[in-house]
Backbone as JSON Lines, residues from 0, in Angstrom:
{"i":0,"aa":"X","n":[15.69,-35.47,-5.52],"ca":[16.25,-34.68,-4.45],"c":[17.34,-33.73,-4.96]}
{"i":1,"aa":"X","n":[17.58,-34.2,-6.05],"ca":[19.09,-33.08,-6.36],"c":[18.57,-31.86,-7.19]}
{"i":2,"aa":"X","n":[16.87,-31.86,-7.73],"ca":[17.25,-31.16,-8.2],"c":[16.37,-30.07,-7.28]}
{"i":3,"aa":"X","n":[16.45,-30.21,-5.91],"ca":[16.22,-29.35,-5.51],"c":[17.08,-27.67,-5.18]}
{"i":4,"aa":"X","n":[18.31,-27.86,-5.27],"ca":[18.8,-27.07,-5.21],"c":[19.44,-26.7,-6.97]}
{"i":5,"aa":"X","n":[18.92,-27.36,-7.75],"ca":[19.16,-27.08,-9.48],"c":[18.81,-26.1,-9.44]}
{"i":6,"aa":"X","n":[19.36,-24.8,-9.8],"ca":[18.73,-23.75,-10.19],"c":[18.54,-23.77,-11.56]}
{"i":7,"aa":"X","n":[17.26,-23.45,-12.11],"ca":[17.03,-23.45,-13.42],"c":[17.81,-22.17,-14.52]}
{"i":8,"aa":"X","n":[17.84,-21.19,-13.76],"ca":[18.67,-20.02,-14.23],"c":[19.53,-19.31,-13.29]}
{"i":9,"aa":"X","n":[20.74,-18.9,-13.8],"ca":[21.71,-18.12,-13.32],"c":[21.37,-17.21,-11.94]}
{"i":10,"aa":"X","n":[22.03,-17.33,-11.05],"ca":[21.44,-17.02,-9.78],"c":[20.86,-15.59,-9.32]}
{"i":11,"aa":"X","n":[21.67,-14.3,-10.57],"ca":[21.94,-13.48,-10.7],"c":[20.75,-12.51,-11.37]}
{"i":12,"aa":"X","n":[19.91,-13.44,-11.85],"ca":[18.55,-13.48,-12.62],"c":[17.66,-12.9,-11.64]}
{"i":13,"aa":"X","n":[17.93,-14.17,-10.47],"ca":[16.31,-14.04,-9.99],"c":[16.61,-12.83,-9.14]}
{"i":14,"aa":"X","n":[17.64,-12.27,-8.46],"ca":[17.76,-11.02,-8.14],"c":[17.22,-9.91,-8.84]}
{"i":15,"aa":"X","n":[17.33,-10.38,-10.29],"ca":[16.64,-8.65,-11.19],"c":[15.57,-9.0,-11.62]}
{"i":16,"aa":"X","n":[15.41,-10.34,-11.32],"ca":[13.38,-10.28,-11.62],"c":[12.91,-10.1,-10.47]}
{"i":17,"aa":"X","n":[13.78,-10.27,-9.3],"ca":[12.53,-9.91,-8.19],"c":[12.79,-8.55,-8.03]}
{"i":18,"aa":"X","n":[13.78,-8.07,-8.74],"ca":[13.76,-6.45,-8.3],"c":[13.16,-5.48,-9.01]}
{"i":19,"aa":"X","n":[12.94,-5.97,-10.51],"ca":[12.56,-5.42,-11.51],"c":[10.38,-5.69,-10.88]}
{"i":20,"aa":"X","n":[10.2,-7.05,-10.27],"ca":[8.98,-7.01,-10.33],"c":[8.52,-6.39,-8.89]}
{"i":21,"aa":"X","n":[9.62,-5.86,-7.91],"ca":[9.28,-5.3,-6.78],"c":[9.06,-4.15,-7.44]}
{"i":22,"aa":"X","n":[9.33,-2.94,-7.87],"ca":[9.21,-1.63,-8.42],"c":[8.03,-1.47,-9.26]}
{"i":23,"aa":"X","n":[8.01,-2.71,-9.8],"ca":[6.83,-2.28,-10.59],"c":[5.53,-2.19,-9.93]}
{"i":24,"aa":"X","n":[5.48,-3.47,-9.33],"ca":[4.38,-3.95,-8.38],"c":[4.5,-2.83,-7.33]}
{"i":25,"aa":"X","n":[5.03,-2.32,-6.75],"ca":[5.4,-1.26,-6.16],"c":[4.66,-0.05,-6.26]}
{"i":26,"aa":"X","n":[5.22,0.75,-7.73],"ca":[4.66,1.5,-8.33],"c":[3.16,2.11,-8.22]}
{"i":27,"aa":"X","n":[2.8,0.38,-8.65],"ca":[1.72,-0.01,-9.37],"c":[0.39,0.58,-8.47]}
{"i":28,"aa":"X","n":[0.53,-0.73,-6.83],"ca":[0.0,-0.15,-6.02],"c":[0.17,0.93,-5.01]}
{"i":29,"aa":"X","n":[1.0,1.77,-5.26],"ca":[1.18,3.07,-4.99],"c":[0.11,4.08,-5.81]}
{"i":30,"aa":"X","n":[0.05,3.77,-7.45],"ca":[-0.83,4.28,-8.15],"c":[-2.19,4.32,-7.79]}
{"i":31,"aa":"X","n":[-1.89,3.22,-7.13],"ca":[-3.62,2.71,-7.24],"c":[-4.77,3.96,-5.51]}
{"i":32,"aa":"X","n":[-3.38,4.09,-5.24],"ca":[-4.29,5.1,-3.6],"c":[-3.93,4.63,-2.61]}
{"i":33,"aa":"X","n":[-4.59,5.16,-1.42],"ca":[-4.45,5.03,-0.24],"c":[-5.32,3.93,0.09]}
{"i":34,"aa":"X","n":[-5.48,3.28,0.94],"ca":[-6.09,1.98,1.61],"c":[-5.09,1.3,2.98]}
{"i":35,"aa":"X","n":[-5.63,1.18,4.2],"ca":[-4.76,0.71,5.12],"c":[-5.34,-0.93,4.82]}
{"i":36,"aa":"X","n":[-4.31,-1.67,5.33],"ca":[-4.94,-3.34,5.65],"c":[-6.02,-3.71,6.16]}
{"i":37,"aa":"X","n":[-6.35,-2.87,7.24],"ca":[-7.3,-3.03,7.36],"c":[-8.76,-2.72,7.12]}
{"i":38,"aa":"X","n":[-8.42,-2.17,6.44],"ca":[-9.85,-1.88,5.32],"c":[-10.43,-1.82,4.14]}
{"i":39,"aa":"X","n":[-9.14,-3.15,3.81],"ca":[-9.55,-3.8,2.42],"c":[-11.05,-4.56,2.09]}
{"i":40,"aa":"X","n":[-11.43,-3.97,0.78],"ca":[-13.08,-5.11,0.83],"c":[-12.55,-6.1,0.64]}
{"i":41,"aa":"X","n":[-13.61,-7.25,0.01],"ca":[-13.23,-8.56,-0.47],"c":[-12.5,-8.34,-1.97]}
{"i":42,"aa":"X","n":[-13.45,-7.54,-2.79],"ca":[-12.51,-7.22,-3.93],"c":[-10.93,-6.63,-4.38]}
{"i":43,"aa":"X","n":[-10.34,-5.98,-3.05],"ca":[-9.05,-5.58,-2.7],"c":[-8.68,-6.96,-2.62]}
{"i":44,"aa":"X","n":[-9.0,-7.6,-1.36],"ca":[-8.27,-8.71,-1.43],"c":[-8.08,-9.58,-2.49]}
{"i":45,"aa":"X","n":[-9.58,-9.9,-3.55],"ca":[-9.08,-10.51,-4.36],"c":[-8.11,-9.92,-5.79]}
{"i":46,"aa":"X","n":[-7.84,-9.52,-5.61],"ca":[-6.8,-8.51,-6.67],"c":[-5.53,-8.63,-5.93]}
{"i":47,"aa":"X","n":[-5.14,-8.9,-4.44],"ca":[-3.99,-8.65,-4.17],"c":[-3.94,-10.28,-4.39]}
{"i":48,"aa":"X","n":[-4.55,-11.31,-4.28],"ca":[-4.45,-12.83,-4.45],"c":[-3.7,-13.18,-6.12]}
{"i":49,"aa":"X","n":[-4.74,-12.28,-6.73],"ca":[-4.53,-12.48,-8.31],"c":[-3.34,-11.91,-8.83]}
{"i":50,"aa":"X","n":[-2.65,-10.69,-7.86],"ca":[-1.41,-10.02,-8.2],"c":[-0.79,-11.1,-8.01]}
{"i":51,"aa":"X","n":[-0.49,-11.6,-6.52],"ca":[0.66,-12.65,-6.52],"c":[0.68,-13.46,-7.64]}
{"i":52,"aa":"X","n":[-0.49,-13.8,-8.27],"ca":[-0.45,-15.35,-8.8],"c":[0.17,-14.9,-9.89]}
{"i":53,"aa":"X","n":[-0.31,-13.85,-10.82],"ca":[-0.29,-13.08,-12.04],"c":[1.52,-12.31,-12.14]}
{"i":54,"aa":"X","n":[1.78,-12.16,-11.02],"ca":[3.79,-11.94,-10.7],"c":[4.35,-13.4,-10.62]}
{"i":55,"aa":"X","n":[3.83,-14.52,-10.25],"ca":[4.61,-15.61,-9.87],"c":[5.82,-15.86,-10.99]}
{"i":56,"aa":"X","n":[4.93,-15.77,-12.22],"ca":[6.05,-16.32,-13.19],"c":[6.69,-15.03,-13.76]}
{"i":57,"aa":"X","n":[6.62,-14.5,-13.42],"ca":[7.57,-13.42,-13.72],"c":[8.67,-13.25,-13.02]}
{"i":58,"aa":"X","n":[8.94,-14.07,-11.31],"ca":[9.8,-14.17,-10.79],"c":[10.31,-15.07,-10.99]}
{"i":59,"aa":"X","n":[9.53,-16.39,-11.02],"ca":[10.65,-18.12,-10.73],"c":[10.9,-18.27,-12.35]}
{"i":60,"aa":"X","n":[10.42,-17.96,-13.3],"ca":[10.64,-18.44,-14.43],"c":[9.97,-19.82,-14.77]}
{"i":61,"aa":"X","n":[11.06,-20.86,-15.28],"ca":[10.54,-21.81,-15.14],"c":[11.52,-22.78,-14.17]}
{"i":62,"aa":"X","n":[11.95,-22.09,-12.76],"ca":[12.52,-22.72,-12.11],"c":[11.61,-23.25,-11.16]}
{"i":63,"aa":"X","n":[12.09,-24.02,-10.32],"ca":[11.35,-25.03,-9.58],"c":[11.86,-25.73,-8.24]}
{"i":64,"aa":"X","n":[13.25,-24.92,-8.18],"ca":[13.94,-25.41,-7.03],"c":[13.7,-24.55,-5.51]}
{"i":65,"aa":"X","n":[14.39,-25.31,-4.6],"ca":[13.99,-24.52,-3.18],"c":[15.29,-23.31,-3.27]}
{"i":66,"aa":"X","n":[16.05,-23.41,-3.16],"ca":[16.86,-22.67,-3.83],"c":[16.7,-21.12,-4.35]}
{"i":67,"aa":"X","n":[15.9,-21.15,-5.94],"ca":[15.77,-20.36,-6.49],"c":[14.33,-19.26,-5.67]}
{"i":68,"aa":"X","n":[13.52,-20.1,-4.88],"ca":[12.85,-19.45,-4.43],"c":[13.04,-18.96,-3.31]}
{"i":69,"aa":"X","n":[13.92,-19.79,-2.74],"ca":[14.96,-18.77,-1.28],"c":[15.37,-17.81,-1.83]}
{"i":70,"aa":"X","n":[16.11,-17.33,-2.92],"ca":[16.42,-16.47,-3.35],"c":[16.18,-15.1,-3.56]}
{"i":71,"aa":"X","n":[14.91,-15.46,-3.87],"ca":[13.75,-14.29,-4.55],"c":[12.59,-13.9,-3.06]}
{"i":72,"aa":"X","n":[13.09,-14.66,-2.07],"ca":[12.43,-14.42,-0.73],"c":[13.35,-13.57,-0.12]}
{"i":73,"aa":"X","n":[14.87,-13.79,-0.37],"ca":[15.76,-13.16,0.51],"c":[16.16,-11.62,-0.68]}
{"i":74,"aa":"X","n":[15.58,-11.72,-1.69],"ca":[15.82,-10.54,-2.52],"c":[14.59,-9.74,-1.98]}
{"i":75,"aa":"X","n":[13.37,-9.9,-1.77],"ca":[12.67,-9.69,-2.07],"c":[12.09,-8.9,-0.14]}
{"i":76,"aa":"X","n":[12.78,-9.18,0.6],"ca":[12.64,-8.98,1.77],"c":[14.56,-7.73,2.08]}
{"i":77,"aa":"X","n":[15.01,-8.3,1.57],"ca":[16.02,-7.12,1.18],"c":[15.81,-5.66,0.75]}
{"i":78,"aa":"X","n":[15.01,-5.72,-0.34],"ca":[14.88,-4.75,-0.89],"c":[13.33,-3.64,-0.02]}
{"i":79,"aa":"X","n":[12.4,-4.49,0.83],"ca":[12.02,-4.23,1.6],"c":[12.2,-3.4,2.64]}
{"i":80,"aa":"X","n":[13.6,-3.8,2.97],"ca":[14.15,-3.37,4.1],"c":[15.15,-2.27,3.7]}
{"i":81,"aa":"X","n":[15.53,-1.98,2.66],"ca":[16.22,-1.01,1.68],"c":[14.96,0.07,1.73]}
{"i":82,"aa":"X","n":[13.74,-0.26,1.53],"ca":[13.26,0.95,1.16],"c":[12.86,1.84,2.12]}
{"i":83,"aa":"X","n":[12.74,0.47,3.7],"ca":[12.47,1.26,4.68],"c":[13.85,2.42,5.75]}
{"i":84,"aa":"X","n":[14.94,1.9,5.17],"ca":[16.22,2.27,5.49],"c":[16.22,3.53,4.7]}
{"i":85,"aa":"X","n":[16.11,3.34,3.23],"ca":[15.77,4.97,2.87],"c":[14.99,5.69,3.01]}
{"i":86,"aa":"X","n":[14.15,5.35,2.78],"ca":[12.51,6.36,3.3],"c":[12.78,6.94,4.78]}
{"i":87,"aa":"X","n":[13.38,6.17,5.58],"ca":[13.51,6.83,7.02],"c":[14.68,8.1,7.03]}
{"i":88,"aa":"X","n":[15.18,8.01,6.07],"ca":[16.18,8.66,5.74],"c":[15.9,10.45,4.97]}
{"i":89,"aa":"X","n":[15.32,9.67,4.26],"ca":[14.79,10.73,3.52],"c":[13.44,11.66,3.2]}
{"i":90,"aa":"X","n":[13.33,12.82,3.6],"ca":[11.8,12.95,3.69],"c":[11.25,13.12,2.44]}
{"i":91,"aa":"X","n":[11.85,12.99,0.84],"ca":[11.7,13.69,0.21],"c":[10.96,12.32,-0.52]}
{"i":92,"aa":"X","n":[11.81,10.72,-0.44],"ca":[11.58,9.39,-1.11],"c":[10.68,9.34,0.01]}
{"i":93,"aa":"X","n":[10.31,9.71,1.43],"ca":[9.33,9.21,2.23],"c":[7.94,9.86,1.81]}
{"i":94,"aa":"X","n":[7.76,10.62,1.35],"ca":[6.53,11.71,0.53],"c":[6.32,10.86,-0.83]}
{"i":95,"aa":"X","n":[7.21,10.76,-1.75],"ca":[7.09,10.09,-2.88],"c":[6.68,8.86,-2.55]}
{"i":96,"aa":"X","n":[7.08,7.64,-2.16],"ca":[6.83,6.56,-1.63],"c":[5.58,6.02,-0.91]}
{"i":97,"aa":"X","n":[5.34,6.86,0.3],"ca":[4.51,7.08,1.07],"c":[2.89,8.03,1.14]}
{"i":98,"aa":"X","n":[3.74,9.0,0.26],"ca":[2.52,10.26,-0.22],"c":[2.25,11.11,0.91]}
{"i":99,"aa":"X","n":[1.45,11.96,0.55],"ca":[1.54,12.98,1.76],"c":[-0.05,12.62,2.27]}
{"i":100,"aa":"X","n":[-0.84,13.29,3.29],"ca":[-2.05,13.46,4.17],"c":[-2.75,14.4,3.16]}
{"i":101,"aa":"X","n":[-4.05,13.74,2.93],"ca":[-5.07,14.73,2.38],"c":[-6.32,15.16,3.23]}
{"i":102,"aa":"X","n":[-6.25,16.62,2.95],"ca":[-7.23,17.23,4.05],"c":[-9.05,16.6,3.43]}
{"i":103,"aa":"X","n":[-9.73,15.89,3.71],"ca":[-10.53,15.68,3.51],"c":[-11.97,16.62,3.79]}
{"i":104,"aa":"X","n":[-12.1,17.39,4.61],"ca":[-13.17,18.2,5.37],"c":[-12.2,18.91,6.33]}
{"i":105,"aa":"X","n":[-12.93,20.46,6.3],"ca":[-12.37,21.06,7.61],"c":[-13.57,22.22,7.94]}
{"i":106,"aa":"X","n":[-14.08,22.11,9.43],"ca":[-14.84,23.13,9.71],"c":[-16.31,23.03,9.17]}
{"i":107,"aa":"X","n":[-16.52,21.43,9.25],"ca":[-17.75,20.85,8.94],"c":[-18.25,21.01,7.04]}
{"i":108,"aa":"X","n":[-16.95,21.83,6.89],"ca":[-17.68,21.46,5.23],"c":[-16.33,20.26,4.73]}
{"i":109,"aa":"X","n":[-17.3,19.52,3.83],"ca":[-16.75,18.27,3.15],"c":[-16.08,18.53,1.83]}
{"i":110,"aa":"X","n":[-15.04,18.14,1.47],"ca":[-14.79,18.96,0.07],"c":[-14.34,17.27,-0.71]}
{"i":111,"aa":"X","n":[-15.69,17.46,-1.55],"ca":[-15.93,15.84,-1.7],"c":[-15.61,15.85,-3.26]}
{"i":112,"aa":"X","n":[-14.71,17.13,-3.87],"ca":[-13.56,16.1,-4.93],"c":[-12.55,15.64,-4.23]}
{"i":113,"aa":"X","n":[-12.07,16.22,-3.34],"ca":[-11.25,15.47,-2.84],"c":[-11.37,14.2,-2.67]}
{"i":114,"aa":"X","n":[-12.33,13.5,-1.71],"ca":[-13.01,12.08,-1.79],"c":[-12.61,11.64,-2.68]}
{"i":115,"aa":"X","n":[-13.38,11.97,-3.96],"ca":[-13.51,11.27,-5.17],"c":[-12.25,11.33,-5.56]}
{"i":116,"aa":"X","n":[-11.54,12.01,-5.76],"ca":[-10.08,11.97,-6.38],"c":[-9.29,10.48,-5.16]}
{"i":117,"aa":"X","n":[-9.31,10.96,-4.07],"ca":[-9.04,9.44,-3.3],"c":[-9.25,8.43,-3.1]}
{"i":118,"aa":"X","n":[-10.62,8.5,-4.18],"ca":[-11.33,6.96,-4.31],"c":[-12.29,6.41,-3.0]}
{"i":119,"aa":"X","n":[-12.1,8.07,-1.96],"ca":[-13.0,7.82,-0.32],"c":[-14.35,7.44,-0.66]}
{"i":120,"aa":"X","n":[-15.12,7.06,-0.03],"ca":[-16.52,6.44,-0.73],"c":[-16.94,7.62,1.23]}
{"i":121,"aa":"X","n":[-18.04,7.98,1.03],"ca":[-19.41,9.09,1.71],"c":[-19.17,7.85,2.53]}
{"i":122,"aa":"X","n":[-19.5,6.87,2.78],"ca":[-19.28,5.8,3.7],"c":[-18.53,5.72,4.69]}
{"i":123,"aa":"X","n":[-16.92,5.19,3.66],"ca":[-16.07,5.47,4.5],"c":[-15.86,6.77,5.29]}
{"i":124,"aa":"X","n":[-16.29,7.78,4.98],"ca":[-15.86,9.33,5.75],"c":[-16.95,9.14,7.12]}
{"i":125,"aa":"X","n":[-18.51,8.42,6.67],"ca":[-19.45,8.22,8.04],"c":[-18.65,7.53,8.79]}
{"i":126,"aa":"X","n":[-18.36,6.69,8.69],"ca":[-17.75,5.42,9.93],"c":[-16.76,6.2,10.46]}
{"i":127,"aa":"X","n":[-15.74,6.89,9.69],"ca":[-14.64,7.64,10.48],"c":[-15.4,8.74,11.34]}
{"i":128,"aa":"X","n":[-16.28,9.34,10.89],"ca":[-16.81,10.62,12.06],"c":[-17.86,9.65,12.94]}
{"i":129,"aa":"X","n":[-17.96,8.07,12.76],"ca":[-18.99,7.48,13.85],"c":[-18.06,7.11,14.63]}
{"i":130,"aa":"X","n":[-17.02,6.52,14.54],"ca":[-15.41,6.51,15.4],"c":[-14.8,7.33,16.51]}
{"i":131,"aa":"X","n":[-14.64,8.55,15.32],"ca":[-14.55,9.87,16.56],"c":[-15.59,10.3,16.89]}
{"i":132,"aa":"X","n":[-16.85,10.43,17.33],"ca":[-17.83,10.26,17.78],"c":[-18.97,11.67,17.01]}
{"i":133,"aa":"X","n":[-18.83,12.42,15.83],"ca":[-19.35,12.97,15.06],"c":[-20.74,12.59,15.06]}
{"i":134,"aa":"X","n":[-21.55,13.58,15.01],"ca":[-22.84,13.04,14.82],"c":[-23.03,13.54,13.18]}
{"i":135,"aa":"X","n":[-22.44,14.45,12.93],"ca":[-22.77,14.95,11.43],"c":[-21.59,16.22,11.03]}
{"i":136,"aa":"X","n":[-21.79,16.11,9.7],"ca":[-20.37,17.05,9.05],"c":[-20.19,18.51,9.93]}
{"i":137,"aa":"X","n":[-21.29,19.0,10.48],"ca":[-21.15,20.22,10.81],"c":[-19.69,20.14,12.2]}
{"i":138,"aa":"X","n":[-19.97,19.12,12.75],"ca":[-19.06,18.69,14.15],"c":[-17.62,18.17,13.77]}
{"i":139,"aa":"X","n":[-17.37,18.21,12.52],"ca":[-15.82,18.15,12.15],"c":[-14.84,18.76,11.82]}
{"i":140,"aa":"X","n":[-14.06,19.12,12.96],"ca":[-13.07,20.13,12.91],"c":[-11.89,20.05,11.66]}
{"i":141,"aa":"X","n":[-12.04,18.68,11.37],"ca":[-10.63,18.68,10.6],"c":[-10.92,17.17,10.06]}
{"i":142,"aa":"X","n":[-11.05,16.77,9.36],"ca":[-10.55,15.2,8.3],"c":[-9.72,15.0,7.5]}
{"i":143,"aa":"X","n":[-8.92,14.3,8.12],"ca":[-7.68,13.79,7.28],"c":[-7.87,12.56,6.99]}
{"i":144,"aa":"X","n":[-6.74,12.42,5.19],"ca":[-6.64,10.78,5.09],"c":[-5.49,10.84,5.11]}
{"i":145,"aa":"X","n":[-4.85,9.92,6.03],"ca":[-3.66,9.78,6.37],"c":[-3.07,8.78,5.01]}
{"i":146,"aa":"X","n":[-1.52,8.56,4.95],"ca":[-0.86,7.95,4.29],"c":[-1.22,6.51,4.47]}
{"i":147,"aa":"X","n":[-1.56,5.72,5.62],"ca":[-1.55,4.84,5.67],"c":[-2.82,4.27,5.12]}
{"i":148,"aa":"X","n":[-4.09,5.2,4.81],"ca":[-5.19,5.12,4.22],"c":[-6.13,5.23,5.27]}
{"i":149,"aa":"X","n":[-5.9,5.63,6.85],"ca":[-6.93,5.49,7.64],"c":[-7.37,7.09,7.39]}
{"i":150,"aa":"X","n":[-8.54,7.58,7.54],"ca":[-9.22,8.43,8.16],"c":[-9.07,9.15,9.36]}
{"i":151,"aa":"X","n":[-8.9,10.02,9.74],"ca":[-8.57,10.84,11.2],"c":[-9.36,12.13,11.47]}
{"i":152,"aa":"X","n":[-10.24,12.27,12.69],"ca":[-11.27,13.3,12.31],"c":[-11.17,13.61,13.9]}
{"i":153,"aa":"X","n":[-11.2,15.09,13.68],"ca":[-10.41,16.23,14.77],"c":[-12.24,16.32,14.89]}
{"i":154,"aa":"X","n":[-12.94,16.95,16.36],"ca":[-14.16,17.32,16.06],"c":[-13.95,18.62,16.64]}
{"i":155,"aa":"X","n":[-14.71,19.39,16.25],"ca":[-15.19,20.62,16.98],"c":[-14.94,20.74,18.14]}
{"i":156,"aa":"X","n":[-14.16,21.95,18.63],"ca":[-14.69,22.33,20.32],"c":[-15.98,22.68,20.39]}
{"i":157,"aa":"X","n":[-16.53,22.21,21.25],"ca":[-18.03,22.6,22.11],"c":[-17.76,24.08,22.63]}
{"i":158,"aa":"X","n":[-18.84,24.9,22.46],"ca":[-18.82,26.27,22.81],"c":[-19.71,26.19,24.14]}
């Protein structure tokens, strides 16, 4: 029981490993594109499973207490809330951070490096114009991929 609150290392630690592995991890999947939650495949998910596991020891070390992992929960939800305190702040870290909207299609033509540079799969762009009720590229006024990774598709006025 005592050594639950043993911290294995200096308390001061797990603050800059969870901060050092928030930025990176951060970074990382920032690098990686746009994708909302909800439209992760199974293979997204399993990569975000394998991230946690593959960061674990990079945060606790070889600590083991409740303690040290309160720690790195309350660092780690801090710095969370830091980024959303700045980003709201700033439009300039909210673009960097966040990224800007990519025009995907406008005026029924598809401009499909774009796609590919976003990693959009011809798929995903169908389901978004079967959503807004598109029957085909010619009927899309406007496609956007939003920051959050969803799809958004303006259609044509009817003449």
């Amino acid at each position: 029981m005592s050594d639950l609150f043993d911290l294995g290392m200096p308390w001061f630690e797990f603050i800059i490993r969870a901060t050092a592995v928030y930025l990176v991890v951060f970074l990382l999947t920032r690098m990686s594109g746009k994708r909302s939650v909800g439209q992760h495949t199974p293979f997204d998910m399993l990569v975000i499973v394998l991230l946690g596991t593959a960061v674990q020891n990079s945060l606790i070390g070889e600590d083991t207490s409740l303690l040290g992992g309160l720690i790195l929960a309350a660092t780690l939800l801090l710095l969370n809330w830091l980024m959303g305190f700045a980003t709201a702040r700033s439009r300039r870290l909210h673009a960097l951070t966040e990224g800007t909207p990519v025009m995907l299609a406008r005026e029924g033509k598809v401009f499909w490096d774009q796609l590919r540079r976003c990693n959009v799969s011809p798929e995903d762009l169908d389901v978004a114009m079967r959503s807004s009720g598109c029957k085909g590229h010619y009927q899309i006024a406007l496609a956007v991929l939003e920051t959050s990774g969803e799809i958004t598709i303006l259609k044509q006025e009817q003449a």
